[in-house]
C-alpha positions, -999 to +999 in steps of 0.1 A: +198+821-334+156+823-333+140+824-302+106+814-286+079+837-300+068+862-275+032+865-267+031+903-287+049+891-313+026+862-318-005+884-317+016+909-340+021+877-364-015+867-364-028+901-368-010+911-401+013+877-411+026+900-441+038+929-420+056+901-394+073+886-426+082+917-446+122+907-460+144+920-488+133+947-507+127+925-537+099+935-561+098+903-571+097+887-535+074+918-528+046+905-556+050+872-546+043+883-508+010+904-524-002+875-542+003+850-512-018+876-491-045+877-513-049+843-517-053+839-477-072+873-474-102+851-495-098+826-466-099+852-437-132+867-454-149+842-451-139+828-414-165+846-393-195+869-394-176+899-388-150+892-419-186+884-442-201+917-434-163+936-435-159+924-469-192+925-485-184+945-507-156+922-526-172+886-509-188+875-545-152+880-559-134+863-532-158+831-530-154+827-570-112+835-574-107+810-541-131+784-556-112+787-592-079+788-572-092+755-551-107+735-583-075+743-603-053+729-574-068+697-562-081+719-531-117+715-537-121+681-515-106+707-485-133+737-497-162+719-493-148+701-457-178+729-443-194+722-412-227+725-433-219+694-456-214+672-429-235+645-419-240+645-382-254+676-372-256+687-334-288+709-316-274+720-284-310+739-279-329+707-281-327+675-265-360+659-283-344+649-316-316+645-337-307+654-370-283+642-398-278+643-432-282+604-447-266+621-478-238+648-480-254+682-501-240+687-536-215+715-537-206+714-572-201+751-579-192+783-562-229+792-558-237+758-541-208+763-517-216+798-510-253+789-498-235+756-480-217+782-461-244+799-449-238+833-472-270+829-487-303+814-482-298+774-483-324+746-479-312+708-481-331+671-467-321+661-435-335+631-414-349+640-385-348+612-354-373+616-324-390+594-300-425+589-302-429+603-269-415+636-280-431+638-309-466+633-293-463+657-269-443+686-295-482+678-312-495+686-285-476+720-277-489+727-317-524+725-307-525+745-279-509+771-293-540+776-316-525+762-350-540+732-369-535+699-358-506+684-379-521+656-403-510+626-411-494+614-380-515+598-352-507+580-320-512+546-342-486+561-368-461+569-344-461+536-329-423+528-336-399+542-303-382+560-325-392+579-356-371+590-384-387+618-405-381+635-437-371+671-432-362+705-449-332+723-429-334+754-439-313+786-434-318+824-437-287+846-439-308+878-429-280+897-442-257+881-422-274+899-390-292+870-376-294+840-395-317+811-385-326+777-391-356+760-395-363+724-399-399+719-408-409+679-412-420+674-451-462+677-452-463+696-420-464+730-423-473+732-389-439+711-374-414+734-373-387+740-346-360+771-349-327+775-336-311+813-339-277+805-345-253+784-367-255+748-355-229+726-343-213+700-364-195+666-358-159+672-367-149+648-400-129+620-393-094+626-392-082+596-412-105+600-444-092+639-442-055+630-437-063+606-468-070+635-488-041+653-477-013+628-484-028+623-520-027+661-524+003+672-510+020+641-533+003+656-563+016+685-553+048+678-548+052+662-585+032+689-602+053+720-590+086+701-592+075+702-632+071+741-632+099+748-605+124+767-625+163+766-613+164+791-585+191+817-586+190+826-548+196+808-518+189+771-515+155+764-497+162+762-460+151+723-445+160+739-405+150+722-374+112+717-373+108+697-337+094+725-316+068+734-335+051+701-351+035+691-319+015+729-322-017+707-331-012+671-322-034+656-346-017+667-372+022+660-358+021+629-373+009+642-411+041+668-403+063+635-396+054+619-426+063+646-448+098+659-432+110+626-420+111+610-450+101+577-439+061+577-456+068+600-481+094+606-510+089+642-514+116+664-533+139+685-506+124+716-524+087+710-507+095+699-476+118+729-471+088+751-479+067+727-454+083+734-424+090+774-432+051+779-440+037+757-409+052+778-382+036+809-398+004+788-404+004+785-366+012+820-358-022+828-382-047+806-360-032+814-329-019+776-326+020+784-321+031+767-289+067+774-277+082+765-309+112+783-319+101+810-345+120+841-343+102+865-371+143+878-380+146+837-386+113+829-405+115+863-423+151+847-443+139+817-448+111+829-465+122+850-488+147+816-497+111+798-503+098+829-522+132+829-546+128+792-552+090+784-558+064+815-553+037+795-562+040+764-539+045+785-510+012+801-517-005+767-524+010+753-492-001+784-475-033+778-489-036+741-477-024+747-441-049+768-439-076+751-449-069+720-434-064+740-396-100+751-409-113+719-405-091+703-382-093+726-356-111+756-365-150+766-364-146+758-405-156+781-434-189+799-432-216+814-410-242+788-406-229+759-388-195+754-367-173+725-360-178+715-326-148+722-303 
């Protein structure tokens, strides 16, 4: 019978998932455990400054192998869901403007969504929204601090209450000590505000995201049933997954769709693998609440999930994961963070 996950055991789980969930002494289970790891070991690397500058050393490898794994997938729409690419984009050092992105950066490639991220130097076009007022008096603050008067806007040119003005956003990884961002205003080389540390973002609407998700997790769904080969072990596990959907409430009802069958036709095989991986998911981003997930309990129904599909337990690992990222998470990268 599992029980309620103790506060040690759930840092123990978040702290090193793999130890928690060590089962049979299966090579084969064992690689398949390996490989799972690595996959979400390219995820933790890039989480946080401390992860970046831990694994500098293997960061280019991880950014390309996890953007090959995504584009291979259909996981790319959920790689580039970065805090960065957003459009609304929120200064809590300044009250005088506001910025936002009128169109979304292209992150086409893993170099593009490295720099998006805020792991190298990055520039894109924003619009930058301030009342005339401010603006007046920030040309003011300019002047008497000895630099050139900006050209090109006047008190007559700045009639409207509220302008909206071209700007470069830029950021400077500094190694991935300091970074900063600057947003100059295009033509003034003298209109130029900085803010020393990532900057908040507007979290992306739930329903276009869940969108996504249904269309990928059906895709999913019909694509490893293809490659699923007859399992020789134990039948995949569907157990009692109650306690620990409502974890993250915006997400209970994608959960509901998926294991209740209503929404969804999904094979038995993936949403068995669903409701093993979520708990564990949980456990990861500290999200777990009072659901019952013994590690004795998740540890056998894993290795069942391992036996029967390897490969969609790591891609649903893989998706969780992500989509916690962007759901409730700061989101991939160093430059900008989803707003709590």
């Amino acid at each position: 019978m599992s029980k309620t996950l103790s506060p040690s055991e759930q840092d123990y789980a978040n702290s090193g998932w793999l130890q928690a969930l060590m089962g049979m002494n299966d090579p084969v289970i064992q690689q398949a455990r390996l490989s799972t790891k690595k996959h979400l070991d390219w995820i933790d690397s890039l989480c946080s400054l401390t992860t970046i500058r831990e694994k500098a050393d293997s960061l280019e490898s991880s950014m390309e192998s996890l953007w090959k794994y995504g584009c291979e997938n259909d996981l790319k729409w959920l790689l580039t869901l970065i805090p960065a690419t957003q459009l609304n984009w929120l200064l809590d050092s300044t009250d005088e403007f506001t910025i936002e992105q009128t169109v979304a950066p292209d992150v086409s490639d893993a170099k593009a969504w490295a720099c998006a991220m805020g792991i190298h130097d990055w520039s894109t076009q924003v619009t930058m929204r301030i009342l005339s007022g401010d603006f007046v008096s920030w040309q003011r603050r300019v002047a008497r601090q000895g630099a050139n008067a900006p050209v090109g806007f006047t008190m007559e040119s700045s009639a409207k209450a509220m302008m909206e003005l071209k700007t470069t956003a830029s950021w400077k990884a500094n190694q991935w000590v300091d970074g900063v961002w600057t947003f100059s205003i295009d033509g003034q080389s003298t209109m130029v505000h900085s803010v020393e540390e990532p900057i908040q973002v507007a979290r992306p609407d739930w329903k276009v995201t869940e969108d996504n998700a249904i269309l990928s997790i059906q895709a999913a769904d019909e694509r490893f049933q293809k490659l699923r080969k007859q399992s020789t072990g134990s039948a995949i596990p569907q157990g009692d997954w109650a306690a620990w959907c409502e974890s993250v409430p915006s997400l209970e009802p994608l959960h509901q769709a998926v294991l209740g069958g209503r929404d969804m036709n999904l094979t038995s095989p993936f949403r068995g693998i669903w409701a093993t991986v979520w708990p564990i998911i949980y456990c990861r981003r500290k999200r777990l609440k009072r659901g019952t997930c013994g590690l004795v309990d998740v540890r056998q129904k894993l290795d069942c999930c391992f036996q029967a599909d390897p490969k969609l337990v790591t891609w649903l690992l893989v998706f969780g994961d992500l989509l916690c990222q962007a759901q409730v998470g700061d989101g991939l990268g160093i430059a900008a963070k989803f707003k709590s």
